[in-house]
C-alpha positions as CSV (number, residue, x, y, z in Angstrom):
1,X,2.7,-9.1,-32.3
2,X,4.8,-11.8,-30.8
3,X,7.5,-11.1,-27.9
4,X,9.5,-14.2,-26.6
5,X,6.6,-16.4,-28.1
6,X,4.0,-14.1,-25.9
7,X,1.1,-12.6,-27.6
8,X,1.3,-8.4,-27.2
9,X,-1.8,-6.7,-27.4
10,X,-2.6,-3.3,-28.4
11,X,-6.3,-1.6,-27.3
12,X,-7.8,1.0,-28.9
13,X,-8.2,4.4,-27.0
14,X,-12.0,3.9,-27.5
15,X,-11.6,0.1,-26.1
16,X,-9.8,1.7,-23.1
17,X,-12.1,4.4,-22.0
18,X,-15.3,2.2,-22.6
19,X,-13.9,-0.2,-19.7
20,X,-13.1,2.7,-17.7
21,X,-17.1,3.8,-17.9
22,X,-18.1,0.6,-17.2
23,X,-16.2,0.3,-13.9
24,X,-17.5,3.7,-13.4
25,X,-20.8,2.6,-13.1
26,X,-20.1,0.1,-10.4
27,X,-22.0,-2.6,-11.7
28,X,-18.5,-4.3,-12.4
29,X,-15.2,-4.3,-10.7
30,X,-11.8,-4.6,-12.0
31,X,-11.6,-8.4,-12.1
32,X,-15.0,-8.8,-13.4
33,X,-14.3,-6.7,-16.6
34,X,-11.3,-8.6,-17.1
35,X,-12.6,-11.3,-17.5
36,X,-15.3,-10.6,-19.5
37,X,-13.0,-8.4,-22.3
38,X,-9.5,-10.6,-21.5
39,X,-7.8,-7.7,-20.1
40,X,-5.5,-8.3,-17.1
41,X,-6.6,-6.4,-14.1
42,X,-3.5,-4.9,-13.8
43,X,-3.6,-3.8,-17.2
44,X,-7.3,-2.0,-16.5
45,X,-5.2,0.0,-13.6
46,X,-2.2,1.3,-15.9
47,X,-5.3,2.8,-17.6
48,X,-6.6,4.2,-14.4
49,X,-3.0,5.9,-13.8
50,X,-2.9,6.7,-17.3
51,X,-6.2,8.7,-17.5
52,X,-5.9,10.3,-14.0
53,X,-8.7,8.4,-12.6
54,X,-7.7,8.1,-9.6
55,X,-11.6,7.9,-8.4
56,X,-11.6,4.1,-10.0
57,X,-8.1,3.0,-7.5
58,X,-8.8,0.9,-4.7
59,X,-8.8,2.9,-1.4
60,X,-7.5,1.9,1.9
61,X,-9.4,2.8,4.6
62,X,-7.7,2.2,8.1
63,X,-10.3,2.4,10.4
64,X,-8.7,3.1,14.2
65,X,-11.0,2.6,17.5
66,X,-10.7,6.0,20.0
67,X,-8.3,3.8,22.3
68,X,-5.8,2.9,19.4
69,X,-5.6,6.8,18.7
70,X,-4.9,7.5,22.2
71,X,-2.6,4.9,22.9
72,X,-0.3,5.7,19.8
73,X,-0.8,9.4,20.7
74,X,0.7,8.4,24.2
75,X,3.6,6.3,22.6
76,X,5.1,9.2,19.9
77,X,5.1,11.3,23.1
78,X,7.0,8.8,25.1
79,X,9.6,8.5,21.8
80,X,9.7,12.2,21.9
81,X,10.8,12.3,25.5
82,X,13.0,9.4,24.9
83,X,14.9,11.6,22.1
84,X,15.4,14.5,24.4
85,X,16.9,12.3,27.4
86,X,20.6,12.7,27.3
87,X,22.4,9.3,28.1
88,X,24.1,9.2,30.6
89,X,27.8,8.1,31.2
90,X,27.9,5.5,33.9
91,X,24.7,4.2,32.5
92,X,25.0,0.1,32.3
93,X,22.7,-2.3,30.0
94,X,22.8,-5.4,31.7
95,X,20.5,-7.4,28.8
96,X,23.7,-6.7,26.6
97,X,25.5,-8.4,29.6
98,X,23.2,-11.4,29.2
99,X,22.8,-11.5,25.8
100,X,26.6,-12.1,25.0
101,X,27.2,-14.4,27.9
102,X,29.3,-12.1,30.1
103,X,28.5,-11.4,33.7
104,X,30.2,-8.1,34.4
């Protein structure tokens, strides 16, 4: 099949669920399959969404050292407390001042 002189092709539900295995096994990844049946990466994860395997999608790890927990623990508190401070009236930002050139 032809779209806008590009080549579409169709894989057999077989075709589809034998990649699938393969990258079960780990032996190889996404890209590595790809290139070895001509199927686009991104093509291989549509099937991934498509069969529910979400044990085959990349995971992202975020990996945080004690002090980064604490320290982002210390700033939503601060935010917190910074939500709950009512401003007050006579209160004057002088960066504004600055900023816009005008010396109040």
């Amino acid at each position: 099949m032809y779209k806008n002189d590009k080549m579409i092709r169709r894989y057999s539900e077989p075709f589809k669920l034998k990649i699938l295995d393969e990258l079960t096994t780990g032996r190889l990844n996404k890209y590595q399959l790809g290139k070895l049946y001509g199927v686009a990466p991104t093509t291989i994860n549509e099937w991934i969404r498509k069969y529910n395997r979400k044990d085959l999608m990349n995971t992202r790890i975020k990996v945080e050292t004690k002090d980064e927990t604490t320290r982002i623990k210390e700033l939503q508190k601060e935010i917190e407390q910074l939500k709950k401070t009512p401003f007050k009236k006579g209160f004057r930002c002088t960066s504004i001042g600055l900023l816009s050139g005008s010396s109040r």
